[in-house]
SEZATI-790154 format. One record per atom (N, C-alpha, C, CB): residue in three letters; x, z, y negated. Coordinates in pm, whole numbers, padded with zeros to 5 digits, always signed. Glycine has a CB too. Layout:
! SEZATI-790154
AlaXZY
...
***
This chain:
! SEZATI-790154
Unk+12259-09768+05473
Unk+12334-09889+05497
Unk+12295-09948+05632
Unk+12487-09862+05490
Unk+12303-10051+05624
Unk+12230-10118+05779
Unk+12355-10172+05844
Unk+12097-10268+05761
Unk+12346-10134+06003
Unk+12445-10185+06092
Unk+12455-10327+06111
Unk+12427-10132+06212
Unk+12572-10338+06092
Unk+12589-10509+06102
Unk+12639-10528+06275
Unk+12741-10581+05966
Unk+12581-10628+06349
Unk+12586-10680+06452
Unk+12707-10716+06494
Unk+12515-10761+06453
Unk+12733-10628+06628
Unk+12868-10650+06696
Unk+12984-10790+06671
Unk+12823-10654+06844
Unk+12879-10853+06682
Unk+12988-11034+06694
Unk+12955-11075+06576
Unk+12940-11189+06826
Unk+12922-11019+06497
Unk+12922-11054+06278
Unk+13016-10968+06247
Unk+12756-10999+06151
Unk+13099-10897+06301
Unk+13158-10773+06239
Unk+13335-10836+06187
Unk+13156-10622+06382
Unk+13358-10904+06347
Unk+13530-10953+06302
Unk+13512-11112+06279
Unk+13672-10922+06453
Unk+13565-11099+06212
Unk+13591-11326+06206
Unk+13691-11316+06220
Unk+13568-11456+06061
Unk+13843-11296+06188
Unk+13896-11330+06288
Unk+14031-11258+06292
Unk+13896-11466+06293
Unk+14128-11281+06365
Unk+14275-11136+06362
Unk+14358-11217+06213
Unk+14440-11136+06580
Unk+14411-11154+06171
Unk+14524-11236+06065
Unk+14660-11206+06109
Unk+14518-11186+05895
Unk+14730-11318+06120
Unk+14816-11356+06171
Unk+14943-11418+06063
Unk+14754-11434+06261
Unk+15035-11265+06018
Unk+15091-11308+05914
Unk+15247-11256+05938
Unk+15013-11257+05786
Unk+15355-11260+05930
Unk+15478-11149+05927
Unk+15486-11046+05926
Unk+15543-11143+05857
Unk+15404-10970+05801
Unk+15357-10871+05768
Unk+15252-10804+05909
Unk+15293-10910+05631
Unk+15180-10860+05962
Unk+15090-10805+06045
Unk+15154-10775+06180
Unk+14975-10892+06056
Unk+15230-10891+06223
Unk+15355-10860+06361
Unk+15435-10739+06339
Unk+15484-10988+06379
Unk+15503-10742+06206
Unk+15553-10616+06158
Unk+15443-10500+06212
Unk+15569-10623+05986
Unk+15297-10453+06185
Unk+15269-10375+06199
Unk+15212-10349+06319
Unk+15231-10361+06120
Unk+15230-10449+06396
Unk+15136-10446+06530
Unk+15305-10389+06635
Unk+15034-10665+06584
Unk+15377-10437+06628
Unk+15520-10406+06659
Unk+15556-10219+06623
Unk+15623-10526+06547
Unk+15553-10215+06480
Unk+15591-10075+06449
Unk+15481-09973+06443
Unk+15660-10072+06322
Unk+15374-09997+06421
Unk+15246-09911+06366
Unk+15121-09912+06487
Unk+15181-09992+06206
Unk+15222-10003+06580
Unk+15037-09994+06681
Unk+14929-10012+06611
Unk+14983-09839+06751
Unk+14930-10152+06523
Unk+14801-10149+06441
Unk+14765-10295+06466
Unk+14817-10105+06272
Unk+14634-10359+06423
Unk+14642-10494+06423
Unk+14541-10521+06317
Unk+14619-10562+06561
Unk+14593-10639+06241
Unk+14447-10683+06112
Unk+14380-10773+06112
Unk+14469-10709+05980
Unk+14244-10734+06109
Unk+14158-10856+06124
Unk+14069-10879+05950
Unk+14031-10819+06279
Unk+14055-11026+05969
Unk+13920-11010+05850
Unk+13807-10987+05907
Unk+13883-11137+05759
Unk+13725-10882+05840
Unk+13551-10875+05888
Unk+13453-10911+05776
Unk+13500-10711+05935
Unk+13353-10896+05847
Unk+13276-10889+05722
Unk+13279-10832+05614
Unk+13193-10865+05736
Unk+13244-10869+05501
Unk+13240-10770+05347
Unk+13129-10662+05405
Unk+13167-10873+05167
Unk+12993-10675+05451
Unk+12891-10582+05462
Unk+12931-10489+05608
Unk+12737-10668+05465
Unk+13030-10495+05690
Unk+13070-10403+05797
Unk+13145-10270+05715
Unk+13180-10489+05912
Unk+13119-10159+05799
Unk+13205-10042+05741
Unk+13338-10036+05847
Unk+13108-09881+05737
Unk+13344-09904+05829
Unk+13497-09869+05876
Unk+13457-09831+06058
Unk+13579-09698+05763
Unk+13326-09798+06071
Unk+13242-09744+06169
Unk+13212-09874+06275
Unk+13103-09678+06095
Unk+13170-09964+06208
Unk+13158-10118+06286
Unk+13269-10141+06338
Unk+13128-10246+06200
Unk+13376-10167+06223
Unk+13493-10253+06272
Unk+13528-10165+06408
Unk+13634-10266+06148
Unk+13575-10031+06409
Unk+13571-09978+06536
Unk+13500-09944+06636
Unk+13601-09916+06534
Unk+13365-09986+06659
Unk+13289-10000+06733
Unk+13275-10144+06799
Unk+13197-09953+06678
Unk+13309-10272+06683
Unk+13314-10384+06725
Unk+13467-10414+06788
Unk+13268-10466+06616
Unk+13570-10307+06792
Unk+13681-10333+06831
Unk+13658-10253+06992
Unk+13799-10282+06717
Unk+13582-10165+06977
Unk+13597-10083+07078
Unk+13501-10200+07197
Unk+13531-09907+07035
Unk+13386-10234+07208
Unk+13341-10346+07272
Unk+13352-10463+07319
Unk+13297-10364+07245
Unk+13422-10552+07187
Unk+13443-10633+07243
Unk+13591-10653+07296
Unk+13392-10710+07179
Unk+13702-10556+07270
Unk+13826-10585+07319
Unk+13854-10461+07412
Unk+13932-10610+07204
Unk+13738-10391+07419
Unk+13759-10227+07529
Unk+13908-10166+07491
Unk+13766-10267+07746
Unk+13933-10146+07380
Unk+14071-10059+07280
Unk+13991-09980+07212
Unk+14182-10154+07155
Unk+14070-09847+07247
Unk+14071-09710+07233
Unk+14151-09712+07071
Unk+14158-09626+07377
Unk+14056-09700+06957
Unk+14101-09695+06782
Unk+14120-09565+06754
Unk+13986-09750+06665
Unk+14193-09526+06697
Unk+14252-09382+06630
Unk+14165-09412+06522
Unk+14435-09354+06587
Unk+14167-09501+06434
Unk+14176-09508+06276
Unk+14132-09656+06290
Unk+14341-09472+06187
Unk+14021-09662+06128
Unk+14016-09819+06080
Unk+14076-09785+05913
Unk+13817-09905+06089
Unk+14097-09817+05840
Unk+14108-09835+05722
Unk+14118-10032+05632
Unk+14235-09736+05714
Unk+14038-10017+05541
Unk+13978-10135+05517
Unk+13991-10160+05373
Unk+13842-10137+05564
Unk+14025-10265+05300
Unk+14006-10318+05185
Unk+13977-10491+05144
Unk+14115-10269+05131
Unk+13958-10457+04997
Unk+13919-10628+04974
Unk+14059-10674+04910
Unk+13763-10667+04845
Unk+14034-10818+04940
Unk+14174-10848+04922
Unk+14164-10957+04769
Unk+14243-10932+05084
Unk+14218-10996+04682
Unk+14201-11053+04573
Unk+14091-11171+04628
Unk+14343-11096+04506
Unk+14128-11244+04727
Unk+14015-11331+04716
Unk+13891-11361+04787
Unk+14055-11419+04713
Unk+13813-11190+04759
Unk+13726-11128+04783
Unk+13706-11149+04968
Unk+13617-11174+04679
Unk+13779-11140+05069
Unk+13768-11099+05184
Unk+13802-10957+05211
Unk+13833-11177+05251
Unk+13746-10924+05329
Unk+13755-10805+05316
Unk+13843-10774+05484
Unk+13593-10738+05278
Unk+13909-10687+05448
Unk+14064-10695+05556
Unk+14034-10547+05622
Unk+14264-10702+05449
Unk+14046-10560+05723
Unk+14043-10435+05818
Unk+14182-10392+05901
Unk+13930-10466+05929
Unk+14226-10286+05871
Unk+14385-10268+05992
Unk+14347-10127+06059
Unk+14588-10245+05892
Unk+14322-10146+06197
Unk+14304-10155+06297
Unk+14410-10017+06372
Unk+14320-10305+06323
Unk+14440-09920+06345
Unk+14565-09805+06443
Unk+14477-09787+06560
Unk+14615-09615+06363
Unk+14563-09798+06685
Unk+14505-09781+06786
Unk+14599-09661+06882
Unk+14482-09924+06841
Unk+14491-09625+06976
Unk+14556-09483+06997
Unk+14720-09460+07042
Unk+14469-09416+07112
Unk+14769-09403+07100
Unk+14909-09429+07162
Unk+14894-09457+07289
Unk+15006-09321+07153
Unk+14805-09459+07365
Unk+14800-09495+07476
Unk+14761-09638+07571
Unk+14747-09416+07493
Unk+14703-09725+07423
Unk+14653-09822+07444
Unk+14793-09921+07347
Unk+14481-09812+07401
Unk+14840-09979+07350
Unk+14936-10087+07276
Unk+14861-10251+07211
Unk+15059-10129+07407
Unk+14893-10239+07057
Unk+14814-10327+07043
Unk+14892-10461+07084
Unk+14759-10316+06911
Unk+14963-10446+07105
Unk+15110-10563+07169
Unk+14999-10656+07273
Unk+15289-10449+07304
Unk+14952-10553+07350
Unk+14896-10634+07463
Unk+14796-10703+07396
Unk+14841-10554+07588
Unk+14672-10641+07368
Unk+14579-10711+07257
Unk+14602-10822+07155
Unk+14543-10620+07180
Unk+14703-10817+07139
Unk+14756-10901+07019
Unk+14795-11034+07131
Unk+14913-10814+06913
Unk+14885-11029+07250
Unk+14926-11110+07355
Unk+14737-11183+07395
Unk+15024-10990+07500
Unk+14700-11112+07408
Unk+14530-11193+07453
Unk+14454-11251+07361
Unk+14415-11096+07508
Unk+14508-11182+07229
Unk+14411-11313+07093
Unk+14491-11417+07048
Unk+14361-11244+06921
Unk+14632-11455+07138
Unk+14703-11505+07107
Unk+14790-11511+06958
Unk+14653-11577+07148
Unk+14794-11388+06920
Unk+14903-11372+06789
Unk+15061-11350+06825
Unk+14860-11232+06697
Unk+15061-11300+06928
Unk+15202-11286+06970
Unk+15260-11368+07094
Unk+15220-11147+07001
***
């Protein structure tokens, strides 16, 4: 499988009820990425370009074929703040 390029990896955070919910309770945050990024990118492209420390990626497609990434980040890092700098919260 070929590595997909740091700044091709996220397009962009999703910003839904559901996602505040999890960025609030779960220390998590969701972005759409690319369909051709793995689970390995998205946290490598999270780890670079936003310097957040990821526990976990877990990833699926969503009915209308985007592909959704959520994001657990460690306990020591809060995605609250992160979320405050991409402007979702």
């Amino acid at each position: 499988m070929t590595k997909v390029k740091t700044h091709e990896v996220i397009s962009y955070p999703l910003i839904s009820e559901d996602a505040v919910t999890l960025i609030e309770k779960e220390n998590k945050i969701t972005f759409i990425v690319n369909l051709k990024a793995g689970k390995n990118d998205v946290a490598r492209a999270v780890k670079e370009l936003y310097e957040a420390d990821v526990e976990s990626v877990n990833t699926l497609i969503t009915s209308d074929g985007r592909k959704k990434a959520y994001v657990k980040f460690k306990p020591e890092f809060k995605a609250a703040d992160l979320a405050v700098k991409l402007g979702i919260l």
